[in-house]
Residue, then its C-alpha position, 0 to 999 in steps of 0.5 A: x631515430x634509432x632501433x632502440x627508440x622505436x622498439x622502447x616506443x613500440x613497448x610502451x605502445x603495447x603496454x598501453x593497448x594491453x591495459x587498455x584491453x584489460x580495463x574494458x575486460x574489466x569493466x565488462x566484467x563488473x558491469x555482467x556482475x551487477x547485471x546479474x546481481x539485479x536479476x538475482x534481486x528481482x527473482x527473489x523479490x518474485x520469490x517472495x511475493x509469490x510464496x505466501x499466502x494473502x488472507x483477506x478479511x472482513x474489514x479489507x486487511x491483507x495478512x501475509x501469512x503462511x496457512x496452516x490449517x482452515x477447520x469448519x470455525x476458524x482458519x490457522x496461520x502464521x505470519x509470513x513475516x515471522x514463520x517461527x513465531x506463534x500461530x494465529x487463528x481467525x474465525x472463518x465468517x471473517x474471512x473474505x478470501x484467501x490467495x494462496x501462493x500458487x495462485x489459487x484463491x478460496x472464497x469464504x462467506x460468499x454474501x461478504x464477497x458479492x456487491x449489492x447489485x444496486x450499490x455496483x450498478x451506481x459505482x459504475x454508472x455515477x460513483x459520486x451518487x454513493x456518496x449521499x448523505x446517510x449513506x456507509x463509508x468505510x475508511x482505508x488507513x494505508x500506513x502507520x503515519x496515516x493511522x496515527x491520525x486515524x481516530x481523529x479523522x473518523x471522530x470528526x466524521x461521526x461528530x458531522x454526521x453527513x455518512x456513517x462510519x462504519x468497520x466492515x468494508x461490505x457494509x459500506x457504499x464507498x471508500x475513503x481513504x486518508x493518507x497523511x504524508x510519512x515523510x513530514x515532520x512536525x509539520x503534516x499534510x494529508x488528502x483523501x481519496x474517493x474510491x468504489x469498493x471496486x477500488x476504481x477511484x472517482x474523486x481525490x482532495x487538494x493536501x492540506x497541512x497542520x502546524x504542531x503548535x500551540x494552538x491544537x495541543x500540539x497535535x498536528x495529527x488531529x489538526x489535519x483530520x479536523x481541517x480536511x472535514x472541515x475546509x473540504x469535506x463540508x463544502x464539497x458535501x452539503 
């Protein structure tokens, strides 16, 4: 094997270890940016959470907002999501509380805030003893495809009649939440969740679906409200 051969072959070798190199340098590099880039996500989204205030309010709504001012009648405040758009007010006996982005909170109309001892004493002990019959519940609706069932939901509890509905969350004995699936389509399926107004949650139904069809106008919406009072509601409850 000559000179000329072995100098060429140890050319390409270092040829080859020199990229070799500077694909994993490379490599590294990409990986430190995108390393960097997901902690730059995350501290934003830190950023975002813990710089607008949360006004509670009578019927267990959370308001991101910006607070602008709190008079002895009402409290001013913009929404966090629009902080150039128009200023909104609240009369203050409506407000429960308000978390400020600091971490301090302020408590309003304190008789909204504390539980009737009675009604904390059983959601600890029994939590499904608030549900007897004539007692309160208040209904949570935890997105918009939930809401668009919501009045079908809460007609057909009224039109049972075992609990009263009622729209202030502290007059209520308990909590049911109905959550019908976004993702679906024509098609909807929808549970409901049990919870005290501790938010500890003591009973959840199976998913039951609806049909768009002819047959309920159309309307799955309602079809799945009316199925859960009457398929599970009304046999669990008598």
């Amino acid at each position: 094997m000559g000179a000329d051969t072995l100098f060429e072959g140890y050319r390409l070798l270092k040829k080859w270890f020199t990229k070799t190199i500077r694909l994993k340098n490379n490599f590294r590099i990409i990986k430190m940016r995108k390393t960097i880039c997901s902690v730059l996500a995350i501290l934003v989204f830190i950023n975002f959470c813990y710089t607008q205030d949360t006004i509670t309010i009578s019927t267990n709504e959370k308001i991101s907002s910006k607070t602008l001012e709190i008079t002895t009648t009402e409290v001013k405040y913009k929404k966090f999501d629009n902080l150039n758009g128009p200023t909104f007010s609240i009369l203050k006996s409506d407000v429960i509380m308000i978390k400020y982005e600091n971490g301090t909170t302020d408590f309003f109309n304190k008789n909204l805030v504390a539980l009737n001892n009675e009604i904390l004493k059983i959601s600890r002990e029994n939590p499904l003893a608030l549900t007897e019959k004539g007692n309160k519940v208040f209904i949570e609706i935890p997105d918009e495809a939930s809401r668009a069932g919501e009045r079908y939901f809460v007609n057909a509890l009224k039109e049972w009649g075992y609990w009263k509905v009622v729209e202030n969350i502290n007059e209520a004995h308990f909590i049911i939440v109905f959550n019908i699936d976004k993702k679906a389509m024509l098609d909807k399926t929808a549970n409901v969740t049990f919870k005290t107004r501790e938010e500890k949650q003591f009973k959840k139904s199976d998913t039951y679906r609806a049909s768009t069809n002819a047959f309920n106008g159309y309307n799955a919406f309602k079809a799945v409200a009316n199925k859960i009072v009457e398929k599970y509601l009304k046999k669990e409850f008598k």
